[in-house]
N, C-alpha and C positions, 0 to 999 in steps of 0.2 A: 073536375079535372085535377092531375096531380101532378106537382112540379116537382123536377129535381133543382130543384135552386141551392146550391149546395154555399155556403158562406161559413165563413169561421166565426169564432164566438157565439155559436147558435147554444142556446139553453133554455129549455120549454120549460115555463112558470107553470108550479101544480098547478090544477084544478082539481074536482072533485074526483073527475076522472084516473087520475095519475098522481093522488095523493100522495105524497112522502118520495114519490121516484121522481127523477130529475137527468134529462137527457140529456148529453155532452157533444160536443162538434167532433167528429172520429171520421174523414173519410170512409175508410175500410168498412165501418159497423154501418155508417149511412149507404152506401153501397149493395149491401150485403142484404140489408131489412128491403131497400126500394126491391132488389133482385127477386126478392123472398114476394114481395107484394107483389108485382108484377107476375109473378108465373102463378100465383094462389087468384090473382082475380082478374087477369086478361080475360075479352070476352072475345080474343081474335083479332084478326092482325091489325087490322083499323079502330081500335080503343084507344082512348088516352095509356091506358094503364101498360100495353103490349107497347109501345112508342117509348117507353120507360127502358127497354132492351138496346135500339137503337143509339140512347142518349148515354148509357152506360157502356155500352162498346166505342161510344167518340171519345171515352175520357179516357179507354182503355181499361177499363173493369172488364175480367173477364171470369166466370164462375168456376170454381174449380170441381174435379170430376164428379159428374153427380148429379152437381149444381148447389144449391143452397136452400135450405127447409128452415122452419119457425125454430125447431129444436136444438139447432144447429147454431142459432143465433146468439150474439153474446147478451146480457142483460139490459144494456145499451141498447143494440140490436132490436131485443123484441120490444124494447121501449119505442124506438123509431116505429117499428112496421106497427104496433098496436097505434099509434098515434095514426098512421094512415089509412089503417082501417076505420078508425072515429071518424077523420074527416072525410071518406068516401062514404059512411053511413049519413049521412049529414044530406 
């Protein structure tokens, strides 16, 4: 399951996985990577991952035209969404 637990001061310790990168608390980039992850791996409207939609429109995140893609993401960004792709491989 994946949470938005969004908190300040959040900073992921390397691992082997994420050697030398180092993710930063950024609403906007957090946001943006969940949005990103949520439309690349919803398996339909009753998944944890689509409920990730819901949760970002209560805080008032809203995508801008288009929506929001991996490429699109800032470096941050795909630092967050690659992190929630580990942990939903897991």
């Amino acid at each position: 399951m994946v949470s938005l637990g969004l908190h300040s001061g959040f900073t992921a310790k390397p691992t082997p996985a994420n050697e030398g990168k180092t993710m930063y608390w950024d609403r906007f980039d957090i946001c943006e990577a969940y949005h990103a992850f949520a439309t690349d791996y919803h398996g339909g409207q009753w998944t944890p991952e689509y409920a990730i939609f819901g949760r970002l429109q209560r805080m008032g995140y809203r995508a801008g035209f288009g929506g929001v893609t991996y490429e699109s993401l800032t470096d941050n960004g795909r630092e967050i969404y690659d992190n929630l792709v580990r942990q939903r491989e897991v």
